[in-house]
C-alpha positions as CSV (number, residue, x, y, z in Angstrom):
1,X,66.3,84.4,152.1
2,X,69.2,84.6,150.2
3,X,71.3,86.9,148.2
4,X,73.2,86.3,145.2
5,X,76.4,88.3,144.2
6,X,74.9,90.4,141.7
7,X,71.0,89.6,142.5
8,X,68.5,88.9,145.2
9,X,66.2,86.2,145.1
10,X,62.6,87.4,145.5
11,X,61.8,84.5,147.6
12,X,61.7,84.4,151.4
13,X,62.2,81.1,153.2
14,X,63.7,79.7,156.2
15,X,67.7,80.4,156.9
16,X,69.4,77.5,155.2
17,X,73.0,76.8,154.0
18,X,73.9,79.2,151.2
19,X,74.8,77.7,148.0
20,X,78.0,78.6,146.1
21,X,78.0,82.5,144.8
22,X,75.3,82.7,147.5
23,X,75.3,85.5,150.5
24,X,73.1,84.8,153.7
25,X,70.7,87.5,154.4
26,X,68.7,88.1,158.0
27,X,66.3,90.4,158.4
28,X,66.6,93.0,161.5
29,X,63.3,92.5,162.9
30,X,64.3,89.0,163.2
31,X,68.1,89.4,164.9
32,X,67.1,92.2,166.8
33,X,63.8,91.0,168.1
34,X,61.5,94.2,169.4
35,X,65.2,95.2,170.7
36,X,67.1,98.7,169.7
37,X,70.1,97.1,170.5
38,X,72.1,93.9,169.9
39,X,76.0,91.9,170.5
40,X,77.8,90.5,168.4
41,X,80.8,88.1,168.7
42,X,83.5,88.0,166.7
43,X,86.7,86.8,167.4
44,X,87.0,87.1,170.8
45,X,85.5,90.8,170.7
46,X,82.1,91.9,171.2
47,X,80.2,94.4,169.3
48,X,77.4,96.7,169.3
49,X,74.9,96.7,166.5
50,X,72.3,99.4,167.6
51,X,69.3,101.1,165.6
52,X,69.5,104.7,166.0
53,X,66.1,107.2,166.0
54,X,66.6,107.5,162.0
55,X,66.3,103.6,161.4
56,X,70.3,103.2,160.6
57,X,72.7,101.1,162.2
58,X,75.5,101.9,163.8
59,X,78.1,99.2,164.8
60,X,80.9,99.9,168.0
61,X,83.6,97.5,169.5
């Protein structure tokens, strides 16, 4: 699925290329996968993306 800049399109389909003005948009079931916790890579650092016990998330270097 993807989102536009000011609008999201109701659709939900497989991740593709965004098209211009477009935002990519992932789910959390599907990046964090039955998991409460998750890394992330970004230039050279890793980060924590964790779901806390009230269903936010909280991101740490």
């Amino acid at each position: 699925m993807m989102v536009e800049l000011e609008k999201k399109d109701a659709g939900k389909g497989q991740a593709s290329l965004p098209a211009e003005g477009m935002l990519p948009e992932y789910d959390t079931q599907t990046l964090f996968a039955g998991r409460r916790e998750i890394v992330i890579r970004h230039a050279g650092a890793d980060y924590r993306m964790k779901i806390t016990r009230q269903g936010k998330l909280i991101l740490n270097k």
